[in-house]
N, C-alpha and C positions, 0 to 999 in steps of 0.2 A: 799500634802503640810502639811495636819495637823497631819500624822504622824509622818511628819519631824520634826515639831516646837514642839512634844510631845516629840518626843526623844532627842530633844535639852536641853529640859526642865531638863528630867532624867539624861541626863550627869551631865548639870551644878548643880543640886543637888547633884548629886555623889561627883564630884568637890568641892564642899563647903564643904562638912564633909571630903573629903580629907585633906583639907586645915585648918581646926579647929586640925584635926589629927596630920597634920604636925606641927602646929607651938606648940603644947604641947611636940613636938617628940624631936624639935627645942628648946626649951623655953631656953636652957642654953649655947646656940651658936650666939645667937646674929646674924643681919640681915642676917635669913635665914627663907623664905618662897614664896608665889605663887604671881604672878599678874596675872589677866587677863586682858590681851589687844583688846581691839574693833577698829575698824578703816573702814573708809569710805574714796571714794576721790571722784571728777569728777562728785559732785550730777547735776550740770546744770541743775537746775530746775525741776527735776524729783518729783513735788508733789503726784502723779498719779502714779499707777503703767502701765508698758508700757508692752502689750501684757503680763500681767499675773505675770510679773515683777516689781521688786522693789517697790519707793512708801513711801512718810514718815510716815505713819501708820505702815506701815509692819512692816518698818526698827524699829521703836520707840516700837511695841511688842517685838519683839527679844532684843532690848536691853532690855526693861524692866523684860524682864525673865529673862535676866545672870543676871545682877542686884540683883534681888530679888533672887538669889540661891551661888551669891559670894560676899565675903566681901570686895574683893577688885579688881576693875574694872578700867582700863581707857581709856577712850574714845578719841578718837582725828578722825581729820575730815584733809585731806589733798590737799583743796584747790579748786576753781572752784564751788564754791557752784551758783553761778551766770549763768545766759545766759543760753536758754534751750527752756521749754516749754512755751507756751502765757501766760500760765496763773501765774506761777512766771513771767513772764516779764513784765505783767500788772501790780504786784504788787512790783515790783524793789524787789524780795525775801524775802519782809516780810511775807507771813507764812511759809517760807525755815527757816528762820534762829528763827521764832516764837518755830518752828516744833523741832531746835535744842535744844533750851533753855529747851523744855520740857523733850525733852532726857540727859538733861544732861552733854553734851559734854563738857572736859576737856582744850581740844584747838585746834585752828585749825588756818591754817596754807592760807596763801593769795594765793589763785590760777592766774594766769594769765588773767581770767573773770572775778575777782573782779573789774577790770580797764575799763572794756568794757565800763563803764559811767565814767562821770565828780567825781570832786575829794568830790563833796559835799553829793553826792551818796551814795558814800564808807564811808563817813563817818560816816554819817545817819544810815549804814548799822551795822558799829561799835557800836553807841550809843544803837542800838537796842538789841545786840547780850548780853545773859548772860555769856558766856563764854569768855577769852579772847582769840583776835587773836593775833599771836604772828609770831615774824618777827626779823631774823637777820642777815639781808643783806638790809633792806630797811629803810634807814632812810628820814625822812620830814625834809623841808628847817631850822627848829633851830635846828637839830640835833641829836632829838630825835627818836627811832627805828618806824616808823608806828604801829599804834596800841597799843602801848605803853607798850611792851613785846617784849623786846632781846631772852625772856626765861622764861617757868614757871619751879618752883619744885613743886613736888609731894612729901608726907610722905605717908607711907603704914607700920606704926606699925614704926621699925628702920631702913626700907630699904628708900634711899634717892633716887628719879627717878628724872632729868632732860630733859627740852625736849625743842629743838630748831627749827628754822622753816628759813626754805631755799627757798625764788622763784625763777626760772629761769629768769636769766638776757635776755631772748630771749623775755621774757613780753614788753621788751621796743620798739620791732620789732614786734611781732603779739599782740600785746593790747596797750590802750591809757592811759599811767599812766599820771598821771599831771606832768607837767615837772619840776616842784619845788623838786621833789622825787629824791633821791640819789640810786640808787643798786649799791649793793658792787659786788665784784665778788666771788661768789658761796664757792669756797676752799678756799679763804681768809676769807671770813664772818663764815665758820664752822670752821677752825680751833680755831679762836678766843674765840669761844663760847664755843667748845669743853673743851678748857681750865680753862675760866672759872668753870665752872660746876664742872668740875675734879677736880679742885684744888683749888676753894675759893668754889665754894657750895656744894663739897665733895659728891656729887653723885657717888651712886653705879652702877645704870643705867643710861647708856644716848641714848634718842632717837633722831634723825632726822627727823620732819616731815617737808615732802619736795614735794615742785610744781616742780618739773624739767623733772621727764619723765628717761625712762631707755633706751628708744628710738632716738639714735642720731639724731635730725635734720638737722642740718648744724655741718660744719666743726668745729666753735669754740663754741657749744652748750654743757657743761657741765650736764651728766645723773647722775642717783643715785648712778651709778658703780665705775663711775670714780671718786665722791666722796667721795667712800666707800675708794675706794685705795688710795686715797689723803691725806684723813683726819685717821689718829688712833684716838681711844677712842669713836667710836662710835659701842654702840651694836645692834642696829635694826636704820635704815629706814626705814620709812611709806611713801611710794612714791603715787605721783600723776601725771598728765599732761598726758602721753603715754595712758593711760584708757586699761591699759594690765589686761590682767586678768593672772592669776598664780595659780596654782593648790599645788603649793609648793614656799615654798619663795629661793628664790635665795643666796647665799651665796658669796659676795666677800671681800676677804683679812679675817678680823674676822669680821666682817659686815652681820647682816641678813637683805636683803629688801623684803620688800612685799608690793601688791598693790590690791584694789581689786576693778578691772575694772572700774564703771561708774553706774554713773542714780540710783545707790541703788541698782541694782540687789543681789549686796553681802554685807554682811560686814563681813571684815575679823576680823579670833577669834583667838588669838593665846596666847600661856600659858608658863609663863615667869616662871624658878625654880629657884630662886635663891639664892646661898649658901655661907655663909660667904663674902656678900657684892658683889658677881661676879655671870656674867649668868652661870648658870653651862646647862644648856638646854631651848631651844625654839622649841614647838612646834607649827602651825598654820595650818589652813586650811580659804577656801573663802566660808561663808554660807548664802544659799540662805534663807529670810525670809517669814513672814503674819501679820495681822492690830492691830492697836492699835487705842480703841475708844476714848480716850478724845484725842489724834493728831485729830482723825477722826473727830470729833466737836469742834476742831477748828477750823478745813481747811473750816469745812461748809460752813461759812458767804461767806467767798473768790468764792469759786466754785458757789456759787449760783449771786453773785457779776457780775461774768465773764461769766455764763454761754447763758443767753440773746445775748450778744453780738457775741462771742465767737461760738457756734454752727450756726450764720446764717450763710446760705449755697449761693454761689456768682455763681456755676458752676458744673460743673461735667468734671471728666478726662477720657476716651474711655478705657483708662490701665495705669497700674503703671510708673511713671517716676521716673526708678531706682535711686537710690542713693548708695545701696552697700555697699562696706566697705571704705565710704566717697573719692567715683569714680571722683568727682568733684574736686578732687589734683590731677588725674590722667590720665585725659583726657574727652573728647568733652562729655558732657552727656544730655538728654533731658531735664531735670530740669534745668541744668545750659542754655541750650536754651531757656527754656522757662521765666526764668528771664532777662534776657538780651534783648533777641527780646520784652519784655512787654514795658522796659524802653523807645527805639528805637520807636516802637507804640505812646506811651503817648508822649514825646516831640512833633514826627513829626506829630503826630494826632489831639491830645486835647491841647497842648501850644502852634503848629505852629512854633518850633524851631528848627535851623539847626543841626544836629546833625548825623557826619559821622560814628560813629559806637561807642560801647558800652563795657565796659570792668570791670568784677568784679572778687575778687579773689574768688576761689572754696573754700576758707576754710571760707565763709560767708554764706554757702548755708549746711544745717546741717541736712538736712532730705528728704527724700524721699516723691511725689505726689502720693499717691495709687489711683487705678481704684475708679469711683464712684464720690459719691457727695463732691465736693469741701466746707470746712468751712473758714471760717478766719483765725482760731485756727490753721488749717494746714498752711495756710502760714504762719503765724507766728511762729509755729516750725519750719516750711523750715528756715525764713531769720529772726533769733530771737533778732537780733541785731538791736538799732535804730539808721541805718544807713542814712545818707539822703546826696539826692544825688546831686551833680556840673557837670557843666557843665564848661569845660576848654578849651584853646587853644593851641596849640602844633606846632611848627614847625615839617616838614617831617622829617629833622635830629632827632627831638628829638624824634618823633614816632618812628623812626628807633633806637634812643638806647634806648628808651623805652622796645619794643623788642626783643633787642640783651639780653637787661637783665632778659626777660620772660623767653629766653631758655635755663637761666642756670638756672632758679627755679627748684629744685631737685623734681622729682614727688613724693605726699604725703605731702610735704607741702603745706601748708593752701593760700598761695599767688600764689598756680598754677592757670590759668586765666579759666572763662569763656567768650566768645564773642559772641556778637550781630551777623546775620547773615552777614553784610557788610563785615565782615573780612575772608579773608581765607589765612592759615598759615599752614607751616610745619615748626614741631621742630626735629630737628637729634640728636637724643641723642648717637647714636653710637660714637662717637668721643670723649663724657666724658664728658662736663660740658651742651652741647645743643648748637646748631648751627642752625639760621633761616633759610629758606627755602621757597620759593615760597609766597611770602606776596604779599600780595593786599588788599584794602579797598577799597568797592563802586566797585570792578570789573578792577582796574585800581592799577598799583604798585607805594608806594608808594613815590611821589615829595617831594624830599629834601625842596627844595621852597617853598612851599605849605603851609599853615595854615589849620591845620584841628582841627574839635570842636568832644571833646572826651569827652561820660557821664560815670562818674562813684561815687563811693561813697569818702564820709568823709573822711574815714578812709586810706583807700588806697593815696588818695590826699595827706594825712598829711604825707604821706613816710612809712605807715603802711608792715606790711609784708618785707620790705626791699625795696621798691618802691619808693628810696629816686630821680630817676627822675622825679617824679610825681611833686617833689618840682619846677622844673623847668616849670610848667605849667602857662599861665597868664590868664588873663582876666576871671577869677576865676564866674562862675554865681552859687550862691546858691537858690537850688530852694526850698527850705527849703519842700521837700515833703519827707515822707521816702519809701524805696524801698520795703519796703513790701506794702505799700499804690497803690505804681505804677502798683505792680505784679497784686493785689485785682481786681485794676481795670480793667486792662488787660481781665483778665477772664471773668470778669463781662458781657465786651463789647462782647466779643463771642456768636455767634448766635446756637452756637453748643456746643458738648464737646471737649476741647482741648485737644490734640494727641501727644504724644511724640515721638518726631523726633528727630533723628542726622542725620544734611546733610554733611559731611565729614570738615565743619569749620574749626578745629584743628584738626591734622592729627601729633604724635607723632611717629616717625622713630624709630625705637632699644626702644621703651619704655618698660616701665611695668605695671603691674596690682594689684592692691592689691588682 
């Protein structure tokens, strides 16, 4: 690693006296010379670096090397800075977004987990932030754009850069934005902007920094690609949401996108030439970085804050309860059993409440249980979300199209279910959208007639993930507990170490795996 960050160092030295080079070479052509573009997306909490990775020290050295070796840099951040590790979640991301200000960051763009909280959160999060976020698809109830940036410009000597910011309208289906919030739709809101920029703030360069993912999720989910080809007048995309990693950036229509994965493991570097006001070449790559000590004492206070709580240890797991490549949109896993069977426990155990079986979406459960001593910490990276959970009533009918519409949730999205052990279900996805199969709850199929009491969370309740049956639920109990509270205690109670199991629960016909 430290031969790496040495030879990073040496290029961007190179670079710099290339670029002095050039614009003396330039001096009588006018907006022709270098950027260097830095770019981050998908941080979710990643203050720490993970198994040897990322980590906003690292990240915050390597910027401040390119920095210190080019004159002209910019920085952009594409979205999801929120939701992740306990210890940004304890502190609702103020030393994530503390961590940015000291880097520098030019703008950065609203991810889909900025909404995870109430609207006073996010906004807290704004006043905090030195950079602006910037936003043009999302306006607040007087009509101004959130964040209060349609758009920043950039100067770099005579070359004009514009940069705009895209969320996916799919935010209003997997996150909780406040419902005073307007989204525009995606190639309506870039065209607009595009224009702008182009033609009243005369930008030479124009960016897209964008939460949308390059990753189709649903049928009417607009990715980078399709607003590469949508939209003209855009020369790079800085993408986020899909957490792809790319080894080379992608190219659609005259459109460059690039993304670089997740958590900080990268940031991507890439070297704009531009000649006579137009890109004439981009080159990028995704580079891995190491620390920076004043991030590094800052974060101290925080970590030392969290760290008391945070490491006591509730349990021990016998082996890993896999998570994969986020196995928990894809079928029946031991982690998703073992939060659900926790819920199921604590009502009928510790509240003495009736409760016929348990249902949470897999894209709530974000990490893996390894073999060994259980912390807090872990569960709260498992369920990083402060979810808390109800208790509802449902007619059979409605449990049965509750259902019908589990099994056309496309595997991989975030609202494919985990269930408490009451439940045993086959979904057939041979046939193309998913078709129910052998259901039962409690051992028994189930009664049209029947009232049955279903525990799940908030967010799912509110029609979250596309769960807009769930709106049909009554006698609504809030047990104002959160689900990672529930799980904790779960464990706690265990007289042993708890063992990952799948006892055949959900059972996916013609499915797939990631």
């Amino acid at each position: 690693m430290k031969k790496k960050v040495f030879l990073v160092l040496a290029v961007f030295l190179l670079a710099g006296s290339l670029y002095a080079a050039a614009l003396q070479e330039n001096a009588g052509y006018g907006k022709t010379g270098e950027l260097i573009l830095l770019h981050t997306n998908d941080h979710h909490g990643a203050v720490l670096p993970n198994s040897g990775r990322g980590g906003l020290a690292e990240t915050a050295s390597y910027i401040k090397a390119v920095k210190t070796f080019n004159p002209n840099v910019l920085l952009l951040d594409a979205g999801d800075i929120n939701t992740g590790s306990a210890l940004s979640n304890m502190f609702n991301a103020e030393p994530d977004i503390l961590a940015y200000n000291m880097m520098g960051y030019d703008a950065v763009v609203f991810g889909n987990h900025e909404f995870d909280g109430n609207q006073e959160k996010l906004n807290k999060q704004i006043q905090l932030a030195g950079f602006p976020f910037i936003s043009s698809n999302i306006k607040t109830q007087n009509g101004e754009f959130l964040g209060g940036n349609q758009y920043i410009v950039k100067k770099y000597g005579d070359i004009t850069v514009g940069v705009f910011g895209i969320t996916t309208l799919r935010t209003k289906t997997i996150a909780s934005p406040n419902e005073s919030l307007v989204f525009i739709n995606e190639i309506d809101a870039a065209r607009d902007v595009v224009g702008i920029l182009r033609d009243i703030e005369k930008a030479d360069i124009v960016i897209g920094l964008t939460h949308i993912g390059d990753v189709k999720e649903m049928p009417d989910h607009i990715t980078s690609i399709e607003l590469a080809d949508a939209v003209p007048g855009i020369d790079i995309i800085i993408d986020g949401h899909s957490h792809s990693f790319m080894d080379k950036p992608l190219k659609a229509g005259n459109t460059w996108i690039v993304s670089a994965n997740e958590q900080g493991k990268y940031v991507g570097q890439g070297k704009l030439n531009i000649v006579n006001g137009q890109l004439a070449s981009f080159k990028w790559e995704p580079v891995p970085v190491g620390p920076d000590l004043a991030v590094a004492e800052m974060l101290k206070p925080y970590l030392e804050k969290a760290s008391a709580s945070l490491k006591e240890v509730i349990g021990e797991a016998s082996d890993t309860f896999v998570f994969g490549n986020r196995l928990t949109r894809y079928q029946e896993t031991a982690v998703g059993n073992i939060v659900t069977d926790a819920n199921a426990w604590y009502f009928r155990t510790v509240s003495g409440l009736d409760v016929d079986f348990v249902m949470h979406n897999g894209g709530n459960i974000r990490a893996e249980l390894p073999k060994g001593p259980i912390t807090r910490e872990r569960i709260l990276t498992i369920l990083p979300f402060d979810n808390y959970l109800y208790i509802v009533s449902m007619s059979g009918s409605e449990i049965i199209e509750l259902f019908n519409f589990i099994a056309t949730i496309p595997q991989g999205n975030g609202g494919f279910p985990q269930f408490s052990s009451d439940v045993r279900l086959s979904i057939d996805k041979t046939s193309g959208n998913g078709v129910v199969k052998e259901l039962t709850i409690g051992g028994e199929p189930v009664d049209a007639n029947r009232m049955y009491r279903l525990c799940t969370n908030d967010y799912i309740l509110g029609g979250g993930d596309g769960y807009e049956v769930m709106k049909k639920a009554s006698d609504p109990f809030n047990t104002s507990i959160l689900l990672s509270y529930v799980v904790t205690e779960y464990i706690r109670a265990q007289k042993g170490p708890v063992q990952p199991v799948t006892d055949g629960r959900l059972n996916v016909i013609g499915g797939v795996t990631p």
